[in-house]
Structures are given as structure tokens and as C-alpha cells.
C-alpha positions, 0 to 999 in steps of 0.5 A: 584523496584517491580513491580506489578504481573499483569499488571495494566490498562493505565490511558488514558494520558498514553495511549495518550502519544506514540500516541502524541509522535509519531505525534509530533516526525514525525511531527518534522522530516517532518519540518526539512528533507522534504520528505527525512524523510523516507530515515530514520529520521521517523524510528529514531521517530518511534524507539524513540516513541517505547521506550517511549510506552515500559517505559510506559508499563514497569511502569504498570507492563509489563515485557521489555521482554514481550514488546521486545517478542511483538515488535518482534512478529509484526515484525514478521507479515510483513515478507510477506509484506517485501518480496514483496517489495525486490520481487518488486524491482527485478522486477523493475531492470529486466524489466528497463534491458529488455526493459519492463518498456520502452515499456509500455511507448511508447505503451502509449505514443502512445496510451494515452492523457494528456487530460484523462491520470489520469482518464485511469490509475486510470480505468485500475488499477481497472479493473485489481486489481479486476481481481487479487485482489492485489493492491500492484501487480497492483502497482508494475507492470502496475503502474510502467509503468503508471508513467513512461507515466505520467513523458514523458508526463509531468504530474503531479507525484503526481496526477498520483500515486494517480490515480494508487492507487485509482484503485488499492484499488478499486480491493484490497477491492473489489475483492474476491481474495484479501486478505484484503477483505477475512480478512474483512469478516471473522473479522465480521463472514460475508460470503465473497460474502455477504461482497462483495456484500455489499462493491461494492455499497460504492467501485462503488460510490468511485471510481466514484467520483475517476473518475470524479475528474481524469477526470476533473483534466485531462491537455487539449492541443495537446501533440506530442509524436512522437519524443519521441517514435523515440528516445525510439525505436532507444535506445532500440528497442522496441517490444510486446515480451517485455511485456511477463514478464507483461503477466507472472505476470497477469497470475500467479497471475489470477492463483491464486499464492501468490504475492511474487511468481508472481512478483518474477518469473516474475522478473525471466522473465525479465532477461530471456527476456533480455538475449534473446532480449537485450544480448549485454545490459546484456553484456555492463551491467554485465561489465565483462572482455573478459576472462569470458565466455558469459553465466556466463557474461549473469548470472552477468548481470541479477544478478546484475540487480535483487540485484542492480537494472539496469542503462541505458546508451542508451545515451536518457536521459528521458528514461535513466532516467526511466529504471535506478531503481530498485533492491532488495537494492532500498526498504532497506529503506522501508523495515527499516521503516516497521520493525521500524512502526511494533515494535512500533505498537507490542509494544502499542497493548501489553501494552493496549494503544489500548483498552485504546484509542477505548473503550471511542469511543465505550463507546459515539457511541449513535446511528447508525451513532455515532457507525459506525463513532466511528469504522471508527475513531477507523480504521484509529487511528489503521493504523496510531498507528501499521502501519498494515492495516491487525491489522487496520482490526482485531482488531476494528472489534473484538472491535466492533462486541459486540457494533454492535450486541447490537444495532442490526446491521447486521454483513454485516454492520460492515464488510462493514465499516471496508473493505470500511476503513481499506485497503484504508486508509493504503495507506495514511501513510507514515509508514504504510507497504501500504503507505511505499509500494506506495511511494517506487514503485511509487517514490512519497512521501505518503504525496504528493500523499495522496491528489489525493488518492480520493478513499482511503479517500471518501470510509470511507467518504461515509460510514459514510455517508451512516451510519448517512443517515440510507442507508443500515444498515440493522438490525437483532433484535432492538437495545438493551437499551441504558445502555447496551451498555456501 
């Protein structure tokens, strides 16, 4: 068979047929695993959508090796994000080792109320994802901490994790720091602190409305958590130098060190911590025999802690519970996932499905409102196709920017509704680095906490609204006529 020299466009089933394929096939593996189906039956459905967006291509003239060069390629742009997570797990595994997770349990068993639990978590994770521009940090870290608070108070996972990663997005595309919020404003040739400026009024209103639902879902009632700080403090002996590792983290990332290094070394410092504080749970954990000398029995523990993450055995189950997780190993299964959603969204965007997909939405925006409707629709369809909040940013926005300056709308517009979307609604799927990211750290399915992540789906909401109502959108010259939009 010959196939053509250059490659033809997709008719618009053929484009629509991975899409569908890839719904269908998650759709399948959530009716018949659960939840479960991120411990591996989505990658099979993502795999299988692969190969039918690579026969596709391969029909419309792509070479296999061009499409295989694609997928490798985009797999190839989440290597920082991959190693985040193995990051991440090995913080979880030192601080279970040290005593870290455990200690901000019972400062905020101590400190915190059922009554108004959700509405704190979700306002200390935006103040400090503001500070340091990371929500993926702020998750890994405090929120951490804020589940394991939420489980001994017996609250609602769900609610809680929603709560955490409303106040973190609220910081990742907000702040100057974050790497989201710079990638928004370059993608619309906007200067950052005029995209900032813009984007806080539609974050401030999100998060708001984040924080009155929190507030409301807040569980009344007297909780007594003074025999649980007892047995906490009588199994692990809990102080303030157990936040140290906490301290390192924020620290280096205010400092401006990438993600990766501040969580790892802060990794680093847990196992230190817990040698110096906690040597004979780094001895009892190392499990070694009598001959091996202390220091290099001290080393394995550590070691252990940060490959496989640590088990306690204080002998108080709630807290055994909490403080046995983590480890580089615990986030192969995301890291899976991502590789898999990676090389299917390479695979679609080389072989045109994308432009085949957006250009018709483009093409039937009629006015303001349709046109910054039609990116938001775009944004999203991008993150749940190549999985990749950083394409979900890139891509629509360099797709759209000739549609906006034809109708006259200032840049600053079009940067506003790709940050108030792209970075938060990442977070709601399951195969997206973002939302793989959430539920591995948080331990909570994406599809459970998706519904109580106010404010990764009010922020695309209230821009659309804002859009339809004429609020802000400024313009720089008059809408071009009609037929030149197309």
C-alpha cells in the first residue's frame, strides 16, 4: 500500500473517533474496577485509544515512526512532572519516619474544628501556594497533613481534598511565581503582572464562593480530641522540631528553588530529622541484624524510607494508619498513567486531531461571549485529550489569539480565560498529570473529589460569565467584520 507523501487532513468523524474511543474505554473501565481503574485498567484504555489515533493517522498518510517520535516526545515533557512525584513520595516516607506527618496532625487536632475544618484547609493552601506559586508543593506538603487531620477528625476525604486543591489552584494561577500563570501570559504576549492583575479579580471571586460552600459544608458538633493527642504524643512523642523538614520545604521553594529540588531535599531532611529525634524507629525500621554497625543501620532506614516509604508499628492504629505511606515505589502507578495519557495526547496532536476538533468551535464563536466560550470548551477538551495542563495552555491559546485580535479584544482577555481554565480544571481528570498527581498524594480518587473542587470549576464558570455579561473585556480596535473571521 502507498501511502500519500504529505499528509492529508482529518475528516471530522476521524478526529472525533480517539476522543470517543478514549471516553468510551475510561467510561468502561470505571464501570466495571471502580476507582481501582487507575491502579492500571485506564492505562490499558489509554494505550488502546493510542493505537487507534496512530491507525488513523497512519491512513491519512503519518509515518508510524513520526506518530511513535510524537508520543515519545510528549512523554518526554512530563519527566519534571514524574519526578516531582517520585520526589513527593519520598518526602511522604521520611516525614511518616520522622514524626512530621504525625505532628501536624496533633497541632491541628489541637488547633482546628470540625465546624470550620474545610473552610481553613482550603484558606491556608491559598495563602501559601500564593506565597510560593506551587500547588503541587503545597499539596505534597501541608495537604498532606490536612487529610491526615481531616481523617482523625472523621471527616469527609473527599470534601477535604477538594478543599486543599481549591486553595492551591487558587496560588498556582495567581501567583507570580507559578509556572502556570507565567506560561498563561506569555501564551497571549501579555506582561505577567498585567495577567496577574487581571486574573486575581475572576481567582478572588472563585475562591470566595470556594470558601462559603467550605464553610457551609463545615460538620457542627463538639469533637474531643484530647485522647487522641494523648495516645499520638505517647506513640511518637511529638514536638515543634518535627516541623523542620515543613520549614525547609517552604523556605526553598520562597527561595525560589525549583519543585523537585525543594521537596526532595526536604525529603532529605526528614530522614536526617528522624535520625537525630527518632533513632531507635529508624533502627527498629532499618530492621538489620546486631553485626551491622549503627550509622550504616541508620542509613538503611532512611534508605528504605525514602524508596518504599515507612510502616509504623506504634502500636495506635489511627496514626499507624497515616504515618505508613509513602515512597518513590507508591507513585509508579501515576507515573504509568502519565507516561500512557502523555503518548496518547503526542500521538493526537501530531496527527491533526486537535485543529480538526477547535477550528469548527472557532469558526461558530459569533460574538464576545461565543468566542471566549468556544476557548474555555477548547481548554478543557485539551486537558482531557493530552492530559497536559501545560498543551491545555499553549495550544488553544496560540489557536485562538487570531480570533481575539480580530474581534478586537485585548490580549490581557484571552490570557485571563486560558489561566482562569486550563491550570484548574487539570486537576478534575483522572489521567491528567494534575489530577493523577492529586489523587496519588491525597488518597482520593479524582472522580471523588472532583465535585468538592469548587474552585477549579467556578474559575472557567465566572469567566464565562463575566464574558456573556461584557464585564472586562476590554478591547484595543473594533471587532473586524464578521466574514473575516472565519
Amino acid at each position: 500500500m502507498i501511502r500519500p507523501k504529505q499528509p492529508e487532513p482529518l475528516s471530522l468523524p476521524e478526529a472525533a473517533i480517539p476522543v470517543v474511543a478514549l471516553i468510551a474505554l475510561v467510561g468502561l473501565s470505571y464501570f466495571l474496577f471502580g476507582d481501582g481503574g487507575a491502579g492500571g485498567p485506564n492505562q490499558v484504555a489509554l494505550v488502546i485509544a493510542t493505537m487507534i489515533a496512530v491507525f488513523i493517522g497512519w491512513r491519512r498518510g503519518h509515518a508510524v515512526d513520526e506518530l511513535g517520535k510524537a508520543a515519545s516526545d510528549s512523554v518526554a515533557t512530563g519527566i519534571g512532572a514524574i519526578f516531582i512525584l517520585f520526589a513527593v513520595g519520598a518526602l511522604i516516607g521520611t516525614w511518616a519516619l520522622s514524626g512530621t506527618l504525625v505532628a501536624m496532625v496533633y497541632y491541628g487536632l489541637q488547633l482546628l474544628s470540625p465546624n470550620y475544618f474545610y473552610f481553613t484547609a482550603c484558606a491556608i493552601s491559598a495563602v501559601v501556594a500564593f506565597s510560593i506559586g506551587s500547588s503541587w508543593t503545597v499539596v505534597g506538603t501541608i495537604g498532606v497533613g490536612f487529610m491526615g487531620i481531616a481523617v482523625s477528625m472523621d471527616l469527609n476525604p473527599a470534601i477535604a481534598a477538594g478543599a486543599i486543591i481549591s486553595g492551591a489552584y487558587f496560588g498556582d494561577k495567581s501567583s507570580p511565581l507559578s509556572d502556570s500563570a507565567n506560561l498563561s501570559a506569555a501564551a497571549a504576549g501579555v506582561p505577567l503582572y498585567t495577567h496577574i492583575r487581571e486574573t486575581l479579580l475572576t481567582s478572588i471571586a472563585s475562591l470566595a464562593i470556594s470558601l462559603a460552600v467550605f464553610f457551609f459544608l463545615g460538620q457542627p458538633g463538639d469533637f474531643d480530641s484530647t485522647e487522641k493527642m494523648a495516645s499520638i504524643q505517647n506513640s511518637f512523642g511529638v514536638t515543634l522540631w518535627m516541623f523542620v523538614p515543613l520549614v525547609v520545604v517552604i523556605g526553598l521553594a520562597l527561595l525560589k528553588f525549583p519543585p523537585f529540588t525543594s521537596i526532595f531535599l526536604g525529603a532529605i531532611a526528614g530522614g536526617v530529622l528522624a535520625v537525630l529525634i527518632a533513632p531507635d524507629r529508624v533502627l527498629r525500621f532499618a530492621d538489620v541484624g546486631p553485626d551491622m554497625p549503627t550509622a550504616l543501620a541508620m542509613l538503611k532506614g532512611v534508605w528504605r524510607a525514602l524508596a518504599s516509604g515507612y510502616t509504623s508499628t506504634s502500636g495506635f492504629q489511627p496514626m499507624d494508619q497515616l504515618a505508613s505511606r509513602g515512597g518513590m515505589d507508591s507513585m509508579l502507578n501515576t507515573i504509568w498513567l502519565i507516561v500512557s495519557a502523555l503518548a496518547f495526547g503526542g500521538v493526537v496532536e501530531k496527527a491533526g486531531v486537535l485543529d480538526r476538533l477547535i477550528t469548527p468551535i472557532i469558526n461558530r464563536a459569533k460574538s464576545d461571549g461565543a468566542l471566549v466560550a468556544s476557548l474555555v470548551s477548547s481548554i478543557i477538551a485539551t486537558n482531557i485529550i493530552t492530559a497536559d495542563q501545560y498543551i491545555a495552555i499553549v495550544l488553544p491559546g496560540r489557536m485562538f489569539k487570531g480570533a481575539f485580535e480580530k474581534r478586537g479584544l485585548a490580549p490581557v482577555v484571552l490570557s485571563r480565560a486560558v489561566g482562569d481554565t486550563a491550570t484548574p480544571t487539570s486537576a478534575l481528570i483522572p489521567w491528567n498529570s494534575c489530577g493523577a498527581y492529586m489523587a496519588a498524594t491525597l488518597g482520593v480518587a479524582t472522580w471523588s473529589y472532583a465535585p468538592y473542587a469548587i474552585f477549579s470549576f467556578v474559575s472557567p464558570i465566572i469567566t464565562v460569565a463575566i464574558a456573556y455579561a461584557g464585564i472586562r473585556m476590554m478591547h484595543t480596535a473594533p471587532p473586524a467584520p464578521a466574514n473575516t473571521l472565519h
